[in-house]
C-alpha positions as a printed Julia matrix, in Angstrom:
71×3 Matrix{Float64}:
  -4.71   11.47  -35.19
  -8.02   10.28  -36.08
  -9.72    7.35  -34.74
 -13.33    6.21  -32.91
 -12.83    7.42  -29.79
 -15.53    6.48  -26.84
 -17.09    8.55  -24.23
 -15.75    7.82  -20.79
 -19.07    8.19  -19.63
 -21.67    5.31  -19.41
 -25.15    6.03  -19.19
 -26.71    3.18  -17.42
 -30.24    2.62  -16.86
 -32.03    2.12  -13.26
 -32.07   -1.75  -13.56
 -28.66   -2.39  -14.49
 -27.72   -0.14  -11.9
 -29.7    -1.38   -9.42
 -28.44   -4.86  -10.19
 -24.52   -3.64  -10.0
 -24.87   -1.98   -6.37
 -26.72   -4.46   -4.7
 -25.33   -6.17   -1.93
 -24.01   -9.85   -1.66
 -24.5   -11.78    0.97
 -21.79  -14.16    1.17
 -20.49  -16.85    3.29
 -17.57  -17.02    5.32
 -15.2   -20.24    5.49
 -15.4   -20.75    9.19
 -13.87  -24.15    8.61
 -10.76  -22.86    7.23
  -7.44  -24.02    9.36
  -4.79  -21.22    9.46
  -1.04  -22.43    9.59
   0.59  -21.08   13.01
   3.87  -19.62   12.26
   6.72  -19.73   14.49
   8.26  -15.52   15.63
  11.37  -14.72   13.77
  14.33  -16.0    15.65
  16.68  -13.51   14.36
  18.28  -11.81   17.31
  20.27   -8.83   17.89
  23.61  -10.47   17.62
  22.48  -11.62   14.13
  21.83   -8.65   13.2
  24.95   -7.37   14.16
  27.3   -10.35   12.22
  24.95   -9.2     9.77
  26.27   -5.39    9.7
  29.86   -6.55   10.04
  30.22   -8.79    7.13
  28.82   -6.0     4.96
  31.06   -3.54    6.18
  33.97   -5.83    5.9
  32.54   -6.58    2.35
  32.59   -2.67    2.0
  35.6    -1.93    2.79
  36.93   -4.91    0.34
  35.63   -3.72   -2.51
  36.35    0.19   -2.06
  40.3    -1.77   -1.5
  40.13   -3.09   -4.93
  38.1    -0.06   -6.91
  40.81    2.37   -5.54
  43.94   -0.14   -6.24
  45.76    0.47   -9.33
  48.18   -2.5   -10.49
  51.66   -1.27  -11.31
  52.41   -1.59  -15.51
């Protein structure tokens, strides 16, 4: 496999480097409004309706994997 190939090293000189690392001083937005977001209001007894339809939907479709129809 031939083909031009380039070194993964970059030689840089001083002023180009020097111009890459220094530092920026930027602004920050201090006017910037954040949007206040209400907790989660899911409860426990969500949670648990949650874990009893799935294994209801479980055990429906283990029901109808396993049934075989007569011929």
């Amino acid at each position: 496999m031939k083909g031009n190939l380039m070194s993964a090293l970059v030689e840089l000189d001083h002023e180009t480097m020097q111009h890459l690392v220094a530092e920026v001083k930027e602004t920050i937005a201090t006017d910037l409004v954040l949007v206040k977001t209400e907790p989660s209001s899911i409860k426990v007894v969500d949670l648990w309706k949650m874990n009893k339809k799935r294994k209801s939907a479980i055990r429906t479709f283990a029901h109808k994997r396993n049934h075989i129809p007569f011929i």
